[in-house]
gemmi code that builds the backbone of each chain (N, CA, C; Angstrom):
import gemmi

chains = {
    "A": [
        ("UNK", (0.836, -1.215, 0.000), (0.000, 0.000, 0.000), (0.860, 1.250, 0.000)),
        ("UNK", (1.869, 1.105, 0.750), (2.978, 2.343, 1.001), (3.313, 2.597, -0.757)),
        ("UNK", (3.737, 1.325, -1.278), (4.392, 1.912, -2.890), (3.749, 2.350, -3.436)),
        ("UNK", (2.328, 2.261, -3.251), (1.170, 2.407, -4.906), (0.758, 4.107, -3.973)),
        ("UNK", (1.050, 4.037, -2.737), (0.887, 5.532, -2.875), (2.134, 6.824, -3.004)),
        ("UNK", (2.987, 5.666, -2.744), (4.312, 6.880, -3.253), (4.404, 7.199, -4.688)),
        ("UNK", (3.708, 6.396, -5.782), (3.864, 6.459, -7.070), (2.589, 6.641, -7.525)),
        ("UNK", (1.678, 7.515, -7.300), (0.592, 7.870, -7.543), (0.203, 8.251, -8.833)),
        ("UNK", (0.768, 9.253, -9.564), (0.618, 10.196, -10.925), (1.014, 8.576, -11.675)),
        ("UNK", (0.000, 9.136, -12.733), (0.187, 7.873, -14.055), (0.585, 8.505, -15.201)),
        ("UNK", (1.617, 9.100, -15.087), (2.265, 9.333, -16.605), (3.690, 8.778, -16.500)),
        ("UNK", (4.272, 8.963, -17.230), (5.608, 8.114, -17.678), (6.798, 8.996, -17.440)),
        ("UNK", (7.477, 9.148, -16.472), (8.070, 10.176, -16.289), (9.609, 10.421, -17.646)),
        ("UNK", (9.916, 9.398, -17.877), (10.867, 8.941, -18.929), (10.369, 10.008, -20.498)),
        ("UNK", (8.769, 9.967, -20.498), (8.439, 10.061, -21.620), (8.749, 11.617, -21.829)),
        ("UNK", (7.943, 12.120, -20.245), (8.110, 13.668, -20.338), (9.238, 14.214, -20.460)),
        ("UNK", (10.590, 12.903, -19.994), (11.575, 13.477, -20.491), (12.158, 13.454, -21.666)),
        ("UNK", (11.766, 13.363, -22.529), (11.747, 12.290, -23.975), (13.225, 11.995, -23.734)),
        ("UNK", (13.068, 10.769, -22.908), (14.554, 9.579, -22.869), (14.477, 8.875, -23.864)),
        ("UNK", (15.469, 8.452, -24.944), (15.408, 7.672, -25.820), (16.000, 6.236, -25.519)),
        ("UNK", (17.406, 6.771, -24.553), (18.232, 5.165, -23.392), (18.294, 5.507, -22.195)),
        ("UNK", (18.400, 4.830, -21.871), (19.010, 4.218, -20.386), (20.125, 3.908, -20.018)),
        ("UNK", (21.055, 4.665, -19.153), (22.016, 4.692, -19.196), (22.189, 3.240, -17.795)),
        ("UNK", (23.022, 2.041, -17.962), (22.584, 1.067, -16.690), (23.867, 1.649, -15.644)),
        ("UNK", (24.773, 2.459, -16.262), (25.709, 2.657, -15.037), (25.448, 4.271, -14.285)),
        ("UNK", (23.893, 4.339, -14.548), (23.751, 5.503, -14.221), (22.816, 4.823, -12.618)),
        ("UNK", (23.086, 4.547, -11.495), (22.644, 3.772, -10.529), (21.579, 4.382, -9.852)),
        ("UNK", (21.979, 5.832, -9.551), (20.954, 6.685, -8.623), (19.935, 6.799, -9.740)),
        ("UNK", (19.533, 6.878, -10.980), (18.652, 7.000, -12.029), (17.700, 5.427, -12.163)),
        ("UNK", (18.422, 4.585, -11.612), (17.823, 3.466, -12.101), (16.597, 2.963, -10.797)),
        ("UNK", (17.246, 3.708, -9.964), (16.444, 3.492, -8.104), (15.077, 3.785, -8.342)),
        ("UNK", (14.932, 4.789, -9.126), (13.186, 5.135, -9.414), (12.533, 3.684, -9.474)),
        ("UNK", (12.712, 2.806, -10.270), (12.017, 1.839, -10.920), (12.824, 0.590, -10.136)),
        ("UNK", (12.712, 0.703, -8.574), (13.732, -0.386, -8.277), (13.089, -0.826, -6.613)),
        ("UNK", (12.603, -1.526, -6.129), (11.989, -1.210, -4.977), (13.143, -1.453, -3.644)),
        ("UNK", (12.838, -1.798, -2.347), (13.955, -1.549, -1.296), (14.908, -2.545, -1.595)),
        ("UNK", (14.684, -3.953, -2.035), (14.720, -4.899, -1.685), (15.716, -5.282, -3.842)),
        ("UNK", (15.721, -4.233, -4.255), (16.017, -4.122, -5.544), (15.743, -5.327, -6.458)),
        ("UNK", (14.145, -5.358, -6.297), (13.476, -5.748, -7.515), (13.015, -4.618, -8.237)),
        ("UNK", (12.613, -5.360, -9.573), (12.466, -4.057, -10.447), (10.983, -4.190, -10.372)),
        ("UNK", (10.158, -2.836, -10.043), (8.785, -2.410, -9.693), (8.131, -2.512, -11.179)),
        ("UNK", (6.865, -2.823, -10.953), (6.117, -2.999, -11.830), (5.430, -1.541, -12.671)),
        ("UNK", (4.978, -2.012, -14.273), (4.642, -0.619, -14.690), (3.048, -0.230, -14.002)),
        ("UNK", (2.446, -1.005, -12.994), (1.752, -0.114, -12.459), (1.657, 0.545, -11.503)),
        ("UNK", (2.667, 0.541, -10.773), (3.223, 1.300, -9.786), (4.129, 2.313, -10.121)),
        ("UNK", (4.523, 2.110, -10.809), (5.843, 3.381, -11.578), (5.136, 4.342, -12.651)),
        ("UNK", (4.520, 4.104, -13.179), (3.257, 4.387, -14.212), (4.169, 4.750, -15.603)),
        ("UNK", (5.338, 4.066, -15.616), (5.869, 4.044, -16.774), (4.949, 3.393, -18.013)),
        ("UNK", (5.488, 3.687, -19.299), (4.966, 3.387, -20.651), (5.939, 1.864, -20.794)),
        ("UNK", (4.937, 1.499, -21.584), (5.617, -0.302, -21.993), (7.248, 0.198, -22.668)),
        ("UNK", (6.876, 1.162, -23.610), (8.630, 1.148, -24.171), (9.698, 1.377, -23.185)),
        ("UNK", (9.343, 2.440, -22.481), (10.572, 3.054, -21.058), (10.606, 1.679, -19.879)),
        ("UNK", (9.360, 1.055, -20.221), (9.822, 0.208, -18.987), (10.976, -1.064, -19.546)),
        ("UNK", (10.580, -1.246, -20.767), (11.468, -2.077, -21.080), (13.216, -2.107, -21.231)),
        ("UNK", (13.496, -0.954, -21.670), (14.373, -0.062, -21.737), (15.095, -0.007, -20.137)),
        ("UNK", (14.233, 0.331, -19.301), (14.272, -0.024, -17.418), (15.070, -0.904, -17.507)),
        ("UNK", (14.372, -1.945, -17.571), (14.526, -3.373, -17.800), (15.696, -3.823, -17.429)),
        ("UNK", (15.891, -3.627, -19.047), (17.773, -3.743, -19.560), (18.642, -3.037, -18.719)),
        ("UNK", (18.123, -2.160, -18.795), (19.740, -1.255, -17.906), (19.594, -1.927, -16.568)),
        ("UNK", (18.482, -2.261, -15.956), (19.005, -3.267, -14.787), (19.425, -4.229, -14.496)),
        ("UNK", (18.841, -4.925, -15.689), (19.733, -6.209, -15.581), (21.015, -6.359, -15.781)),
        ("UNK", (21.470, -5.358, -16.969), (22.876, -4.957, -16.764), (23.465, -4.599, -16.073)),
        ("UNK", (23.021, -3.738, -14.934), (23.823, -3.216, -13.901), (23.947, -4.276, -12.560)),
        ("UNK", (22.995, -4.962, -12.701), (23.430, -6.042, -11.657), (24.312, -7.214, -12.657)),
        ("UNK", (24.617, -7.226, -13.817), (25.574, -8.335, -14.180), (26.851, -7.333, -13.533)),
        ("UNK", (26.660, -6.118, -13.559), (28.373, -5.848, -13.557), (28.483, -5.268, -12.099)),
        ("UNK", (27.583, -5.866, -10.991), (27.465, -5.623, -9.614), (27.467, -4.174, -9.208)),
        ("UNK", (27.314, -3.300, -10.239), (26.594, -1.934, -9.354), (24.862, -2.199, -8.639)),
        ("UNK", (24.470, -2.860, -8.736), (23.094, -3.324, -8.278), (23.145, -5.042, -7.544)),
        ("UNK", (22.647, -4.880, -6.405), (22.557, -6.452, -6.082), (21.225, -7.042, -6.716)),
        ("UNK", (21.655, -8.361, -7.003), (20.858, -9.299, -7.750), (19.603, -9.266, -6.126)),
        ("UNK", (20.199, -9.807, -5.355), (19.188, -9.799, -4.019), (19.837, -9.414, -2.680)),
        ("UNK", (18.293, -9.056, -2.017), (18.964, -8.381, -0.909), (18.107, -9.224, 0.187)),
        ("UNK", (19.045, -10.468, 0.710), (18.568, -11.029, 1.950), (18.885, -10.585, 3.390)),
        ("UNK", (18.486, -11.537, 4.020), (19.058, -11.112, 5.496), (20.760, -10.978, 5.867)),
        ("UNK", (21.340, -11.524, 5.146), (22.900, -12.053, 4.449), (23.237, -10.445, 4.687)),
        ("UNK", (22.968, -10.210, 3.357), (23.465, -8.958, 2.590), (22.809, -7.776, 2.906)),
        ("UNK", (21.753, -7.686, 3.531), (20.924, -6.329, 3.888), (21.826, -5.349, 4.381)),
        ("UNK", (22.966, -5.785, 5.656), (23.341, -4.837, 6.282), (24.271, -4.267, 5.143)),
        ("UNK", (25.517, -4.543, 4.347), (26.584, -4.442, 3.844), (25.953, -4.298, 2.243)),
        ("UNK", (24.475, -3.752, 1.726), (24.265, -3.529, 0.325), (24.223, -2.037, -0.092)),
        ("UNK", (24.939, -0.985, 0.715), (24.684, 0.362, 0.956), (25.867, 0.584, -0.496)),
        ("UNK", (25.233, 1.848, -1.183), (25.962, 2.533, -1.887), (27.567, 3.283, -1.541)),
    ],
    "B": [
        ("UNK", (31.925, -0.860, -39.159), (32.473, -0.365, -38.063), (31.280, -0.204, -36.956)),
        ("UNK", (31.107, -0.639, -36.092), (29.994, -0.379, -34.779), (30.465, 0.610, -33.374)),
        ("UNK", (29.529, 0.942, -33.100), (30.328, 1.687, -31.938), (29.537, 0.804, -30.573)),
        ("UNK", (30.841, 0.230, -29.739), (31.004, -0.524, -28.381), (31.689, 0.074, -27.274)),
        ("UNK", (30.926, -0.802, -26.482), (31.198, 0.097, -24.601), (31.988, -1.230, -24.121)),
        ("UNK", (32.861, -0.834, -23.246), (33.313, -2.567, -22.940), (33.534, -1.994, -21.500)),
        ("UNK", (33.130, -2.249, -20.304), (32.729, -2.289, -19.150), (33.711, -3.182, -18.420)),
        ("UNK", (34.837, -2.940, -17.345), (35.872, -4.175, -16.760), (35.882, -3.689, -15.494)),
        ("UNK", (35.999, -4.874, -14.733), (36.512, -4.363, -12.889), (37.448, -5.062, -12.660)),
        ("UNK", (39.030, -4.503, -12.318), (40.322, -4.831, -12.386), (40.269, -4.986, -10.220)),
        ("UNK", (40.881, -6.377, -10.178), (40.793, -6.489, -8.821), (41.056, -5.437, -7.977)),
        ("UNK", (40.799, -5.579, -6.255), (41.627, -4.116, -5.501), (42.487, -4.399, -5.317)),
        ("UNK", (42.997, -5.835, -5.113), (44.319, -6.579, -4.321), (45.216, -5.629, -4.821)),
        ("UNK", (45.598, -5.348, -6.033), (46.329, -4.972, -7.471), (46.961, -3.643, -6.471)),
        ("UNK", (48.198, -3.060, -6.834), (48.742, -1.654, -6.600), (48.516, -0.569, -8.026)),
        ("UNK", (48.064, 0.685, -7.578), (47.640, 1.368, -8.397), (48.301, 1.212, -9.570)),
        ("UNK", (49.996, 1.301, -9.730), (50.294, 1.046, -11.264), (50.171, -0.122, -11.781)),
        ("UNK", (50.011, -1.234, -11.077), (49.064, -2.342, -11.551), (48.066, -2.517, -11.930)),
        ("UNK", (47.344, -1.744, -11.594), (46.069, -1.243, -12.273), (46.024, -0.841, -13.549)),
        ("UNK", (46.636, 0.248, -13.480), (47.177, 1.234, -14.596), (47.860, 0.385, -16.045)),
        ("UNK", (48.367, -1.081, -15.613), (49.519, -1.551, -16.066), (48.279, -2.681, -16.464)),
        ("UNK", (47.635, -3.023, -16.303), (45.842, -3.719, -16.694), (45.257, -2.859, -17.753)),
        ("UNK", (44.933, -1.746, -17.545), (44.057, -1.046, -18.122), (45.009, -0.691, -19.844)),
        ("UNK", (46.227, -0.772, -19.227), (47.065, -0.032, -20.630), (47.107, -1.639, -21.804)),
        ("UNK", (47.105, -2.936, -20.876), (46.575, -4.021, -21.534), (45.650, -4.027, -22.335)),
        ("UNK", (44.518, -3.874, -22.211), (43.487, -3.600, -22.431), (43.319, -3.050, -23.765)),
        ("UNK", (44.039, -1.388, -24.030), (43.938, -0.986, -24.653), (45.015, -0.974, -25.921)),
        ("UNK", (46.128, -2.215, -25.000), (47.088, -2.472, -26.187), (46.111, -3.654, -26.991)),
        ("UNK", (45.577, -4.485, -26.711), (44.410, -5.561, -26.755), (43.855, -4.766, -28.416)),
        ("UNK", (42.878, -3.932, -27.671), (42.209, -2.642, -28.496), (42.899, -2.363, -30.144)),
        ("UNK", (44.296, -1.538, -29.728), (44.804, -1.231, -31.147), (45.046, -2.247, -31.581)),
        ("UNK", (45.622, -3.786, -31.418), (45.739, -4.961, -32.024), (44.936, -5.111, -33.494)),
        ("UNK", (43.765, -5.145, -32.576), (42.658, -5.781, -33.435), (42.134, -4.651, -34.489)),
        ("UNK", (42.852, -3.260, -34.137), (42.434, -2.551, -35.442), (41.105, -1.400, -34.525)),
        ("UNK", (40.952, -1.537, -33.292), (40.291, -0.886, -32.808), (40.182, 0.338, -32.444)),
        ("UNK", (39.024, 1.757, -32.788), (39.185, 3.046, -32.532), (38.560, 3.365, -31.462)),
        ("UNK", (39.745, 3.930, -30.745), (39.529, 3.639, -29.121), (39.094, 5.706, -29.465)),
        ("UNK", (37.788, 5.904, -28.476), (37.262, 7.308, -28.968), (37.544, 7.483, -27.320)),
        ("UNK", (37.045, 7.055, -26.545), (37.288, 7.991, -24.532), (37.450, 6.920, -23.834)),
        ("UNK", (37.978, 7.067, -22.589), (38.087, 6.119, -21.399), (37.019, 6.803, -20.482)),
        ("UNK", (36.692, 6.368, -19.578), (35.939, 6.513, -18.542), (36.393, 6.068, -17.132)),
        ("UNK", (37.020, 6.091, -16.264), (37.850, 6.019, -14.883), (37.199, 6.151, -14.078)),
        ("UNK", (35.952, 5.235, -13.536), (35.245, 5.317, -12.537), (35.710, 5.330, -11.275)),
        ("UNK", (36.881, 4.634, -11.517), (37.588, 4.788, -10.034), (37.313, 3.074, -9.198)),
        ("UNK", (37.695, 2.671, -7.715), (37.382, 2.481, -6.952), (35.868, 2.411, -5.922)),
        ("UNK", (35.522, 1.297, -6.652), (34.157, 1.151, -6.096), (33.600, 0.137, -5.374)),
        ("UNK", (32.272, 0.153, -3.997), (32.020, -0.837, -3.891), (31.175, -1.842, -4.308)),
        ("UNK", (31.281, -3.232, -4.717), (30.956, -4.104, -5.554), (29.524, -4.554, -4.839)),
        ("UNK", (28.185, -4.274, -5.454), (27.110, -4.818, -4.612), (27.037, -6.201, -4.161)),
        ("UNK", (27.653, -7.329, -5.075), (27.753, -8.176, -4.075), (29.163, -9.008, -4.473)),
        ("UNK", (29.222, -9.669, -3.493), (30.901, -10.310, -3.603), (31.337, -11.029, -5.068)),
        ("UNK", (32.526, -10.631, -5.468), (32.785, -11.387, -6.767), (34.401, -11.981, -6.633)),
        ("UNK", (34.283, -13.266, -6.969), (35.416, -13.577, -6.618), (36.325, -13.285, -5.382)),
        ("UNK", (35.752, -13.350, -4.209), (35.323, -12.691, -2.676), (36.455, -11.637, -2.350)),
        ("UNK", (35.844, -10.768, -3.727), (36.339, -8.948, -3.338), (34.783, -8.489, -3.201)),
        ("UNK", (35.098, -7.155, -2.437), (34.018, -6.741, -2.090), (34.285, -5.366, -2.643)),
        ("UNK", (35.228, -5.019, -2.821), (35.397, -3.888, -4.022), (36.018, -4.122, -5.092)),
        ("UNK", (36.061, -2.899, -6.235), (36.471, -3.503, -7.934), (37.095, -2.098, -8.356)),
        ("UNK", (38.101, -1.899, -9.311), (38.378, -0.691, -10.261), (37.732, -0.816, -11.195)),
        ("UNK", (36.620, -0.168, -11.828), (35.999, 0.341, -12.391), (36.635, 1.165, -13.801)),
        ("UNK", (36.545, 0.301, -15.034), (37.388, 1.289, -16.142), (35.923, 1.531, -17.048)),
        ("UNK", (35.675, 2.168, -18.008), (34.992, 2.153, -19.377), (35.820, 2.735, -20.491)),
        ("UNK", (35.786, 1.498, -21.551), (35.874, 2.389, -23.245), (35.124, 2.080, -23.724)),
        ("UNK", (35.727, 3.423, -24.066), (34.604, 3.641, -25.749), (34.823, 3.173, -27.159)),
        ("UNK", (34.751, 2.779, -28.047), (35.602, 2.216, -29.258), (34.637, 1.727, -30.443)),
        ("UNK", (35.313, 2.067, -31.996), (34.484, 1.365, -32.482), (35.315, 0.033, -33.446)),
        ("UNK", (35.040, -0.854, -33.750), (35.411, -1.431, -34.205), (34.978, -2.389, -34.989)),
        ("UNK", (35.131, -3.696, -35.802), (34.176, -4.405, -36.745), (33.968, -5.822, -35.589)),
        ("UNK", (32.390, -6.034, -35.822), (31.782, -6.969, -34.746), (32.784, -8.125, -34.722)),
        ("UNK", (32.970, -8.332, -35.723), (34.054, -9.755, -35.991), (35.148, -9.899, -34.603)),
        ("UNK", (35.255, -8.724, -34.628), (37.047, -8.584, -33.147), (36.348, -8.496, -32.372)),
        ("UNK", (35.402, -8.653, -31.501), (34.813, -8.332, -30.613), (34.859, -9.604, -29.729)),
        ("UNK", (34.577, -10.813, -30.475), (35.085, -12.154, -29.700), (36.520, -12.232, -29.310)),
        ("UNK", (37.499, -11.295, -30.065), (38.689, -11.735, -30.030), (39.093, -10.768, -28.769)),
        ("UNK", (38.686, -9.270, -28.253), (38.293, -8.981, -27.577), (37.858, -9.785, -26.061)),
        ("UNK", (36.734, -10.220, -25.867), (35.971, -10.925, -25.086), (37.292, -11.857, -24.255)),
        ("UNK", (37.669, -12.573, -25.778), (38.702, -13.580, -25.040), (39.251, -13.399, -24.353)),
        ("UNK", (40.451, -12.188, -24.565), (41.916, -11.599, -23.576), (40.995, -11.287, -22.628)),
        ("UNK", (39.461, -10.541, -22.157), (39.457, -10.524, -20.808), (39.172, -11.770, -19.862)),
        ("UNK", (38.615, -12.719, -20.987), (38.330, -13.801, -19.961), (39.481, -14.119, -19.476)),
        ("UNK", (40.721, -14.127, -20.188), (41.682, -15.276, -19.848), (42.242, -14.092, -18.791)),
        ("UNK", (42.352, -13.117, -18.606), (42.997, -12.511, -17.934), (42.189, -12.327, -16.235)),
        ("UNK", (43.511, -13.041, -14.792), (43.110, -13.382, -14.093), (42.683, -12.169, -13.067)),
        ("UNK", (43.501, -11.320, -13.583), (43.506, -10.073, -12.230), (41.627, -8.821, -12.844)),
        ("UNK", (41.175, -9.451, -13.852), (39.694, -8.959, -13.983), (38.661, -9.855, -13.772)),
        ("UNK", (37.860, -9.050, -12.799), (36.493, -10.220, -12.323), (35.368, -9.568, -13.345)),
        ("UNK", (35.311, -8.927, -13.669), (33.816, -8.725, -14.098), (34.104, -7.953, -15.676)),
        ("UNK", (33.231, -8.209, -16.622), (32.826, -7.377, -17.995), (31.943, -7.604, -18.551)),
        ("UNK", (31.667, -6.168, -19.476), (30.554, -6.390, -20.173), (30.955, -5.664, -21.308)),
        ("UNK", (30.275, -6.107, -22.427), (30.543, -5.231, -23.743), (28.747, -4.872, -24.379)),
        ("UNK", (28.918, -3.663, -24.665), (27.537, -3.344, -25.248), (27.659, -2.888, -26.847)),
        ("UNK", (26.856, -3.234, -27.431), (26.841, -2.808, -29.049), (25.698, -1.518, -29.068)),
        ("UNK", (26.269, -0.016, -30.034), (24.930, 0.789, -29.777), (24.965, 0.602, -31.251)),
        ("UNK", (23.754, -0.075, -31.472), (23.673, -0.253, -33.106), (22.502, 0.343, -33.502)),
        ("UNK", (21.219, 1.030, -33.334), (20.216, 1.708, -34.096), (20.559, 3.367, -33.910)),
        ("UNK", (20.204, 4.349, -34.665), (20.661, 5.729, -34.837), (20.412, 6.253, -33.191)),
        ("UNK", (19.291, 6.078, -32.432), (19.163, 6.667, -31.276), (20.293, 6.295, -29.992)),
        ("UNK", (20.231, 4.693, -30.445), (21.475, 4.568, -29.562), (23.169, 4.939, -29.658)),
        ("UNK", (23.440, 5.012, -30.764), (24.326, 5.926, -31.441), (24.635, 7.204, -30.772)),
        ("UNK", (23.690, 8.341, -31.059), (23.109, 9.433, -30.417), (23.496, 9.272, -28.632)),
        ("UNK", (23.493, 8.624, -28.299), (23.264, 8.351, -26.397), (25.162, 8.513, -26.563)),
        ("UNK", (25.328, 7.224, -27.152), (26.489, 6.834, -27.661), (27.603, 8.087, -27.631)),
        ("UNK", (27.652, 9.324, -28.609), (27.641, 10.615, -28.113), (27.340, 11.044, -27.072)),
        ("UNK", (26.411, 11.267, -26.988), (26.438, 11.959, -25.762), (27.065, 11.525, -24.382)),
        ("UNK", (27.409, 10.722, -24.029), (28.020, 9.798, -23.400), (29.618, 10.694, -22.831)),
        ("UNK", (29.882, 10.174, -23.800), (31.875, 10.443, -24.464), (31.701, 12.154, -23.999)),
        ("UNK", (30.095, 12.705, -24.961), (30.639, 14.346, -24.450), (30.580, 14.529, -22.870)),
        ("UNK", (29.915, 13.575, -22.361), (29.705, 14.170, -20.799), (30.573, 13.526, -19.637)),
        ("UNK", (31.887, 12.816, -20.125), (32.222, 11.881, -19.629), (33.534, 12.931, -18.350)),
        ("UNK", (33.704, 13.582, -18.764), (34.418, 14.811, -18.185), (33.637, 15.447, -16.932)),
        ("UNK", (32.356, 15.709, -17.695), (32.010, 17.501, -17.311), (31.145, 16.605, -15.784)),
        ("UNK", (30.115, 15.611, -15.690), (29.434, 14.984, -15.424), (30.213, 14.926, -13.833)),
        ("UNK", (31.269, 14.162, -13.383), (32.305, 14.291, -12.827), (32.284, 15.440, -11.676)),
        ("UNK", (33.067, 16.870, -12.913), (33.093, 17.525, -12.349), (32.344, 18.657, -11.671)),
        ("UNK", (30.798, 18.453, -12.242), (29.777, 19.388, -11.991), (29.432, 18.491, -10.413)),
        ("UNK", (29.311, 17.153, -10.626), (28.799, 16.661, -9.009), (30.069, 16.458, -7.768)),
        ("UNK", (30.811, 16.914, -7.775), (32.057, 17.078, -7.048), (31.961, 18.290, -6.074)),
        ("UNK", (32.059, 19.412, -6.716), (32.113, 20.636, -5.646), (30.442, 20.612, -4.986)),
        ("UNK", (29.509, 20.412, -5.899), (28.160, 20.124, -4.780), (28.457, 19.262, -3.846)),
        ("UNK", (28.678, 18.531, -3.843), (28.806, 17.042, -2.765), (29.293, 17.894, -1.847)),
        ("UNK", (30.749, 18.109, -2.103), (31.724, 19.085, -1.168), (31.003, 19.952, -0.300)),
        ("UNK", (30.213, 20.540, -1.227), (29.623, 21.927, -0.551), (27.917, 21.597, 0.249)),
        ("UNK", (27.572, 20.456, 0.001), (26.442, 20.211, 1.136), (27.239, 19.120, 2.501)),
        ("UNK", (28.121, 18.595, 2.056), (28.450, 18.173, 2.922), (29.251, 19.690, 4.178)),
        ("UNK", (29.736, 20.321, 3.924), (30.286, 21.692, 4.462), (29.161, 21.783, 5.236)),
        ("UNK", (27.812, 21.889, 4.056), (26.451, 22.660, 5.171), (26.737, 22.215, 6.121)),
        ("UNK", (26.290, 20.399, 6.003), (25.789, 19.150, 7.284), (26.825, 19.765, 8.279)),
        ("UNK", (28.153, 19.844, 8.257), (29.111, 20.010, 8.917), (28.799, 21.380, 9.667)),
        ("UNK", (28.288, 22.244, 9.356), (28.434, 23.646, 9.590), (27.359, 23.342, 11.182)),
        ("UNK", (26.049, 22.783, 10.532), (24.909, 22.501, 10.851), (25.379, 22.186, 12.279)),
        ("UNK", (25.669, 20.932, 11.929), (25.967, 20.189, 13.485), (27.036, 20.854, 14.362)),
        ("UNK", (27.825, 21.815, 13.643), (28.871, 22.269, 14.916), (27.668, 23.397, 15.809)),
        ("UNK", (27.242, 23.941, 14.850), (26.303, 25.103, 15.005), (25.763, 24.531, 16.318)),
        ("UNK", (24.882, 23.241, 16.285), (24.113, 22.779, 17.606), (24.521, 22.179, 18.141)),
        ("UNK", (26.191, 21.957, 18.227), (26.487, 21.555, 19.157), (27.105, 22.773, 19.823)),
        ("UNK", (27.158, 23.627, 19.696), (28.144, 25.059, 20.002), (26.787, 25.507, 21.116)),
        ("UNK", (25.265, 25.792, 19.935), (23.984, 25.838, 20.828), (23.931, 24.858, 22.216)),
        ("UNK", (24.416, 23.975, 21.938), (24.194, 22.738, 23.002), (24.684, 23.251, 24.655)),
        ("UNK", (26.666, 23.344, 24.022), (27.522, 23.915, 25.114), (26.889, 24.925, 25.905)),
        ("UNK", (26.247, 26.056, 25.020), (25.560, 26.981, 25.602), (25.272, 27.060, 26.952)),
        ("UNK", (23.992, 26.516, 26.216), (22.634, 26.032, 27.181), (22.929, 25.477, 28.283)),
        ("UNK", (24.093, 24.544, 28.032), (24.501, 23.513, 29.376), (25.135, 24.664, 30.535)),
        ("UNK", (26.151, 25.430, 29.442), (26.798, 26.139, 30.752), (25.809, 27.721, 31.205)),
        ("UNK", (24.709, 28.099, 30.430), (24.369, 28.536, 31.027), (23.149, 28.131, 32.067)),
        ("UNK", (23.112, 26.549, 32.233), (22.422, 25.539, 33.600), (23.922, 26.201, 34.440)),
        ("UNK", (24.838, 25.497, 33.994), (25.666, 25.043, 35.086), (25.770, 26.805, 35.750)),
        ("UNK", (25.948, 27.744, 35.009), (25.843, 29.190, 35.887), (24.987, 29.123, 36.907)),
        ("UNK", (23.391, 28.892, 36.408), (22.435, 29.359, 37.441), (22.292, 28.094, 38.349)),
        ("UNK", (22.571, 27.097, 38.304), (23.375, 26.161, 39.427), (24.266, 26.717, 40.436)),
        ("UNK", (25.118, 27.501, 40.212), (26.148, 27.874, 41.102), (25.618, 28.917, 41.686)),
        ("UNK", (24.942, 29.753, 40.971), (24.381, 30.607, 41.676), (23.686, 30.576, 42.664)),
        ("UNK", (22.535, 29.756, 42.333), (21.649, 29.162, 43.816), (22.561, 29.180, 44.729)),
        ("UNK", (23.613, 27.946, 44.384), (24.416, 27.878, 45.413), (24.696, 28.518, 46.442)),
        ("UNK", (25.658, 29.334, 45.567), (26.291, 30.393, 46.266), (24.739, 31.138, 47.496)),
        ("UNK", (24.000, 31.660, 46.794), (22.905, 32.568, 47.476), (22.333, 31.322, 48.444)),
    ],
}
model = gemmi.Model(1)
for chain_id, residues in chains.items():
    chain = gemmi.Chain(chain_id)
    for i, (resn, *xyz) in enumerate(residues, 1):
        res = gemmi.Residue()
        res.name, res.seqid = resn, gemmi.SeqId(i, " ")
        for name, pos in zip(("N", "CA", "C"), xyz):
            atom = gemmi.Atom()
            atom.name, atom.element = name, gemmi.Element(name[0])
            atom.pos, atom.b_iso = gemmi.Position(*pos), 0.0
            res.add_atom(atom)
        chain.add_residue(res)
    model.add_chain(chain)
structure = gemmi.Structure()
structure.add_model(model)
structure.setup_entities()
């Protein structure tokens, strides 16, 4: 309930910026679309457009192949996953 | 000719001109194969979100380059085989928009840097300013208890 009201407005914020990429080593940019626990949030909570989210997507999955992003954040790793 | 990002994290164990002495690999690698090496990117010293090859931090390089897809395996190879790098990635920007990013990239690879540097500096100053400020308020307050303490006293 907390997320769907922090992300209220349904427009695409990507769009208004007319983003064409996604930069994945851009980390603090990618947090929008990333929840605590760094899964990647759904487009109805983010109120991104199908193209920007996909675009999302990629640059995250890329950024956790090259460990600027953790793949998961358990009880393990919670304390020691800080920027 | 394509234009590619090739993404590497050179261990920490390593001493800085070891590093240095990696990265210049790299880019001897690069001209080999006929490759036009356009910017570096020097992210520096970073920490690794999760353990790789149980470092918990990585040096951080990026180039920029373009070259024909064909070398790109030949590429790939020298980093696999090479032991003192844990991590890479290579990206292809192949449609006109990604191209475009592609640019823009290389132009901001400088300025980007140095525009978020003296901010950092300078809010961190605030925080700093902030907290001496209330703790200076703090001393105050205390010693002006501990005055009207003594005073009673005394009277």
């Amino acid at each position: 309930m907390r997320q769907e009201r922090k992300f209220k407005k349904r427009h695409c914020k990507y769009c208004e910026m007319k983003v064409d990429y996604i930069d994945y080593k851009d980390v603090n940019g990618l947090k929008f679309s990333l929840s605590e626990r760094y899964k990647i949030m759904p487009r109805r909570l983010t109120g991104n457009c199908k193209r920007h989210q996909e675009l999302v997507t990629i640059a995250i999955k890329r950024a956790r192949q090259t460990a600027f992003i953790p793949y998961i954040v358990d009880r393990k790793n919670v304390i020691d996953s800080q920027f | 000719m394509n234009c590619y990002e090739t993404l590497f994290v050179v261990k920490p164990t390593l001493t800085e001109q070891e590093i240095a002495a990696q990265i210049t690999k790299i880019k001897d690698i690069l001209a080999k194969v006929g490759a036009e090496l356009i910017a570096t990117d020097d992210m520096g010293m970073r920490k690794l979100a999760y353990a790789v090859e149980k470092q918990s931090r990585g040096y951080y390089t990026v180039l920029y380059y373009k070259v024909d897809g064909s070398n790109i395996a030949e590429i790939e190879r020298n980093l696999k085989i090479n032991e003192e790098i844990i991590k890479f990635l290579t990206i292809k920007y192949g449609s006109k928009k990604e191209v475009a990013q592609f640019e823009k990239m290389i132009a901001s690879i400088g300025k980007t840097k140095n525009e978020r540097t003296p901010r950092e500096v300078a809010s961190k100053k605030e925080v700093v300013a902030k907290e001496t400020q209330e703790v200076v308020a703090e001393e105050v307050t205390v010693e002006d208890v501990a005055v009207e303490e003594t005073q009673e006293v005394t009277e």
